[in-house]
N, C-alpha and C positions, 0 to 999 in steps of 0.2 A: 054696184052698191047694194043691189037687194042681199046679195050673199055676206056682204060682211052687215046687214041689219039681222039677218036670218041667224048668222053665227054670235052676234052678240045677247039675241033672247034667247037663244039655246044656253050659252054660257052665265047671261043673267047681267052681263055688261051694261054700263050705261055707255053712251053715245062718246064721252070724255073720257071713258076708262079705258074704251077697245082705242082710243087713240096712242094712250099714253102707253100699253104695250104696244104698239103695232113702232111709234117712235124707239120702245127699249129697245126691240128687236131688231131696228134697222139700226140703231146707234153699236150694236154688239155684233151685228153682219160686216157694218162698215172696220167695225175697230179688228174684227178678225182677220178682214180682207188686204189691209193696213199693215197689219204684223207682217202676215204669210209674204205679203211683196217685200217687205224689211227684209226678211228673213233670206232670200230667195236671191234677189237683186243685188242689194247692198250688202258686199262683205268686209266684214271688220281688217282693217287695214294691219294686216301680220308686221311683225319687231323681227327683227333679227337679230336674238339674242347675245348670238356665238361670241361677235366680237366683244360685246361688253363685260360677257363672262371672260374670256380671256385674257383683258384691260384688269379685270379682279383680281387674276391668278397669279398674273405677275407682279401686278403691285403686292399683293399680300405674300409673295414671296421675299420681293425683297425686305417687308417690314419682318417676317421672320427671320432674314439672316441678318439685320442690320445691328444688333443689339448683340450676337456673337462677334461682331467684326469691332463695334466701336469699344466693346469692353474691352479687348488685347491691345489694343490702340489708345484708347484713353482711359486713363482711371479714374479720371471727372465726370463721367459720362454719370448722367442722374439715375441712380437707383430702378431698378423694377418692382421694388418693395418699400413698405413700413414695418418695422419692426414689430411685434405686439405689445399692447402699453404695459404688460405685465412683465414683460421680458427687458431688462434694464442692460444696455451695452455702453462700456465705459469708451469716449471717445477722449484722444490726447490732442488738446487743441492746439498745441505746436508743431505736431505731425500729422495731423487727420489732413486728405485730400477734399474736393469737394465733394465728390461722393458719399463720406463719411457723415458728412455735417448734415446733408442736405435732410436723414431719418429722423434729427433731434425736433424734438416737440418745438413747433415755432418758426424751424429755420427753412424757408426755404429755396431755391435755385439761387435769387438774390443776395439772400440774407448770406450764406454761404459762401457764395463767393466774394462780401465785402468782409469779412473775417479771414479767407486768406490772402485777400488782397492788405488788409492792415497788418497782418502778422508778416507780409511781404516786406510789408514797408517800413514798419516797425520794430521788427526782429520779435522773436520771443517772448509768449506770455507767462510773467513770474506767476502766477496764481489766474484763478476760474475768475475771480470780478473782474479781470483786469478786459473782461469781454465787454463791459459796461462802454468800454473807451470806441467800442466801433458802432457807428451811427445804427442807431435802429434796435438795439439793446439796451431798452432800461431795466431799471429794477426788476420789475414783472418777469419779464421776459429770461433775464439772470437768475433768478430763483429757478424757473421750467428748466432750464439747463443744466444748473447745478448738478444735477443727479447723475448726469450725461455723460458728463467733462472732467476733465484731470488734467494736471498739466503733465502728466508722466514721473513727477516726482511722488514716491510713495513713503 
């Protein structure tokens, strides 16, 4: 004890001050000591990636070839695009598939296909209002369309 009295009037310590370093210093020995065994001892339990990558590769291959396969196969098969709103494509709603319909402002997978299900069942539309008559198309929606739509008669 006389050496750490000896060492705290050299440094000018009080009695409470050489404590509270002497405590930082075992508190930053201890937490050092702490790590380095972390570090040394306990090792981070390794993934093994491989399989999950190649769980990725094959799925994202098939989701690239599946949209060449189901377009020659199906014509209804929904769009990979929207048209742009400044670009205006005339659809003939007596002939259009569901694919066709599905780009028009408003219409979509559902809508689509209750429009060729009514033109199914109903045969031929004389005119563009005459889309009023399938659920889910009112006024509103009839006008968006408008611009769209033909019946092929020019």
């Amino acid at each position: 004890m006389k050496a750490f009295d000896k060492f705290n009037r050299a440094i000018g310590f009080t009695q409470t001050e050489s404590r509270v370093v002497v405590f930082l210093v075992a508190s930053l020995v201890l937490g050092l000591g702490i790590k380095v065994v972390k570090d040394t001892m306990l090792q981070p339990a390794k993934f093994d990636y491989a399989a999950a990558d190649s769980e990725f590769a094959a799925r994202s291959r098939l989701v690239d070839a599946e949209p060449a396969a189901d377009s020659a196969s199906s014509p209804d098969r929904i769009p990979d695009f929207r048209p742009d709103d400044d670009e205006v494509h005339l659809v003939d709603i007596n002939t259009a598939t569901l694919r066709e319909f599905i780009p028009l402002p408003g219409i979509g997978e559902k809508m689509a296909a209750r429009i060729v299900d009514y033109r199914k069942e109903h045969g031929r539309f004389s005119s563009v209002d005459d889309l009023r008559n399938v659920k889910g198309i009112g006024a509103k929606k009839l006008e968006q369309l408008r611009t769209y739509c033909t019946t092929g008669k020019h």
